[in-house]
N, C-alpha and C positions, 0 to 999 in steps of 0.2 A: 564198582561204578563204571559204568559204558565213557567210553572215551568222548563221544556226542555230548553225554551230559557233562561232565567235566572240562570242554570246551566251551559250553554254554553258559554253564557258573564261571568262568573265567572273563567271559567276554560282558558277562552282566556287571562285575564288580570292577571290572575296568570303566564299565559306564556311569556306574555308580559313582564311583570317585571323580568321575569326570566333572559329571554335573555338580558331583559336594567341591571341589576345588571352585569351578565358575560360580557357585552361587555365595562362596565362602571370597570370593575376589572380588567380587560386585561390593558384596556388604562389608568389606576393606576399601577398595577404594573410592567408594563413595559414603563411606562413614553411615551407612544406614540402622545399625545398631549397635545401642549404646548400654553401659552397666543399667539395670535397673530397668527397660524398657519393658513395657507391655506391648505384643507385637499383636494385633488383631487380623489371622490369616483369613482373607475372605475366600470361602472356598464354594464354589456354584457346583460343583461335582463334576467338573470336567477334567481332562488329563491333564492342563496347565495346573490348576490348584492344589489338584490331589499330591501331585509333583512336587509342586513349593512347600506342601504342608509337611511333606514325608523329608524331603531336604535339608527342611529347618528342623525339624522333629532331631533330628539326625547331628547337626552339627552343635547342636544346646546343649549337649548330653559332654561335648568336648570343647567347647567356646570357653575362651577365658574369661569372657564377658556375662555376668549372670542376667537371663534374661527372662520372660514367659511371651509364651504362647498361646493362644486362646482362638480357637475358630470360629466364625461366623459364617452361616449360609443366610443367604436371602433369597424366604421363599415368595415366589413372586405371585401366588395362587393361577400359575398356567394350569391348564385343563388338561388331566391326565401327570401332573408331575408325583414322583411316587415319594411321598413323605419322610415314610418309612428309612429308606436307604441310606441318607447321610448319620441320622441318629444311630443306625447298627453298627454303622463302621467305626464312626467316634469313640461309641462306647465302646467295643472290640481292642479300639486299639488304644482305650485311655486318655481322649484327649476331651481336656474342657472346650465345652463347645456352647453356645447359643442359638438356636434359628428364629431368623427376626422374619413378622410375618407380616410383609406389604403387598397389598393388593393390587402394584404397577402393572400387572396383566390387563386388567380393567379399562385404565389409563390410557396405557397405549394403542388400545385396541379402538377406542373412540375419537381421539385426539387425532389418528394418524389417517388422512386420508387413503381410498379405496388404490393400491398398487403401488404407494409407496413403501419406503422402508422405514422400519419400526426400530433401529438399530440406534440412534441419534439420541430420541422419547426414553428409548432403553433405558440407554446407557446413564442418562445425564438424570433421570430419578433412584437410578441403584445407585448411584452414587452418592445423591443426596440422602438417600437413607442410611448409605454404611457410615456415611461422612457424620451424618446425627448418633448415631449408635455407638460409634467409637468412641465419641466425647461421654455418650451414658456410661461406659466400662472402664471409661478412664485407661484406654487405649492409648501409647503415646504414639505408636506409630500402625500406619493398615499399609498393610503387606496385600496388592494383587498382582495376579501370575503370566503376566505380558512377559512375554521371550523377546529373542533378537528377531526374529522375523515379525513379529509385533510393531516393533521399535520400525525398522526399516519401513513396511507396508505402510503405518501411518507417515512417515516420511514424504513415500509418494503417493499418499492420500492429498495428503495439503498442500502439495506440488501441483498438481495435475488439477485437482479440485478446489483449491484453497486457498489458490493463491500467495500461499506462504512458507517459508522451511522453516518446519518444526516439528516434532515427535512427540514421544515417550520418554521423557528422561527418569534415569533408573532413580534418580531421588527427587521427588517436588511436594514444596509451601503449597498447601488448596490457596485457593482466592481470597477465600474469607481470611487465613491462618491463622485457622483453627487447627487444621489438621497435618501430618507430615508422610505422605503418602511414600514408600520404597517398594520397587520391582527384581526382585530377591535373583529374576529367573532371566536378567538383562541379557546375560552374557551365554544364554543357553541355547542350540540350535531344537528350532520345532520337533525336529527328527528322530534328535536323543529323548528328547522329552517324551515322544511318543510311543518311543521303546521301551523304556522306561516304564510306559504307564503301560503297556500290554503285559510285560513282564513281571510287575507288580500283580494284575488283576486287580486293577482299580474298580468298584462297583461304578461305572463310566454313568450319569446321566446326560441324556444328549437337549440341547436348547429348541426346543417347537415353535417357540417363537418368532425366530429369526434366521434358523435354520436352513426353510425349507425357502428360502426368498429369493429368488431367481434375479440374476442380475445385479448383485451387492458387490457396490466397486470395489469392498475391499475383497473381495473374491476374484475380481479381474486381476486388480494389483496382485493377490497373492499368486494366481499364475503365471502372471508376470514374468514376476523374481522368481519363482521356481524354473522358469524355463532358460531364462536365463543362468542360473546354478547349472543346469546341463548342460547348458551350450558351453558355459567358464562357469567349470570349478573352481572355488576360491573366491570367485566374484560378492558375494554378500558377506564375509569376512572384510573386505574389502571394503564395501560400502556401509558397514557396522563400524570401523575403524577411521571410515571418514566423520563419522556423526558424532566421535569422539577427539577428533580434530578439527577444528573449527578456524581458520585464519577468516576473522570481523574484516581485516583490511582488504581482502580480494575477496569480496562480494560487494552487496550494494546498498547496504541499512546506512541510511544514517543516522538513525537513532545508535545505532551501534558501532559506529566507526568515527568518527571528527575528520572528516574530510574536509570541513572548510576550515579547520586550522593545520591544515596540511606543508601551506606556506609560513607560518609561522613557526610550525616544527623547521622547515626548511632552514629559514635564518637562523634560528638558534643553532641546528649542526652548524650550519656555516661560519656562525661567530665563535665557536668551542673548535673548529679544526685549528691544528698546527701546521703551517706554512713547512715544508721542511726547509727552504730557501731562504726566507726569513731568518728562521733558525741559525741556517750556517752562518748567515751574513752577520749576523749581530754577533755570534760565539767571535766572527773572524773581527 
């Protein structure tokens, strides 16, 4: 064996385990799966999914916790999406799989006026279909494949745009709570992921829909924080670490801080402090 290639396989199964340790840390410290779950992987065919699918595939086999898997694509009837491709590779590689067929291409194609972005429309009908489908499969938990650069870019999506600081947390209740949504791939950088998924030879299908949309803030944001990573490495570790640390008191919600009983916090230390002088005088 060529030294090249033996560098290569070396450098692949250090990435490997890289990603199975982060995706096996996530779903530790946020309790994302349990004895007995039904995990429903939604998988669109892109390197985030194929990623989580192969991840999870991988660490079930060694988990102490007995669980299943079960993949779901949603075909969305876009023009030109090749059918074919997710069912070859499922079946290849053994995995129970469903493809659910909604025709949200239709939808957002009408719904969305002439130069907007169709990404909003998207998203929030694929969801409501995985959201109904999982409860058909008796699904206890939908597993989708949002990384850390995920997590972060919506961050300053809602910042910048939104008015609000909020994200992607790697475990969340839907609205309705019906459903219990986990992000397997929280703790994962886009990069590994991407290597990852060249390295595999993922059969990669790419999104036509939204793809080719010129000007998609979360496209701005995502250069962003990419150029920022170059200027300071480290920097989105950094700001991924923040999102996991939250002090409510130094910000400004007050639905989330009690601020106006801040003086009554106040009196109460003050009536529990010990004088030390007092102390002495009364001991003397």
């Amino acid at each position: 064996m060529q030294a090249s290639t033996v560098t290569q396989k070396y450098e692949f199964n250090k990435l490997q385990k890289r990603l199975r340790r982060q995706v096996g840390n996530a779903i530790i410290d946020y309790g994302m799966i349990h004895e007995g779950d039904k995990v429903m992987v939604c998988l669109s065919g892109g390197k985030d999914s194929y990623t989580m699918l192969e991840i999870l595939m991988n660490l079930q086999r060694n988990a102490p916790v007995d669980f299943e898997l079960v993949a779901v694509n949603l075909d969305q009837k876009q023009p030109g999406f090749p059918e074919h491709v997710l069912p070859e590779y499922l079946d290849a590689r053994g995995v129970n799989y469903h493809i659910l067929e909604r025709d949200t291409y239709s939808v957002v194609k009408e719904k969305t006026p002439e130069g907007k972005t169709t990404c909003a429309l998207c998203s929030r009908l694929r969801r409501g279909s995985l959201y109904g489908f999982a409860e058909e499969i008796g699904a206890t938990k939908v597993a989708l494949g949002h990384h850390r650069e995920d997590i972060l870019e919506t961050l300053f999506l809602n910042m910048f745009f939104g008015g609000s600081l909020k994200s992607m947390p790697p475990k969340l209740l839907s609205d309705d709570g019906k459903n219990i949504v986990i992000r397997p791939l929280a703790y994962c950088r886009e990069a590994d992921i991407a290597e990852f998924s060249r390295q595999m030879a993922f059969p990669i299908i790419p999104c036509n829909l939204c793809g080719s949309q010129p000007n998609l803030q979360r496209q701005v944001v995502k250069e962003m924080l990419a150029e920022w990573e170059v200027k300071h490495p480290g920097r989105l570790e950094t700001m991924f670490k923040a999102v996991t640390n939250v002090a409510p008191s130094q910000l400004a919600d007050r639905n989330l801080f009690d601020f106006e009983g801040l003086e009554a916090k106040q009196r109460q230390r003050q009536e529990a402090r010990i004088d030390a002088f007092d102390l002495l005088a009364r001991e003397a």
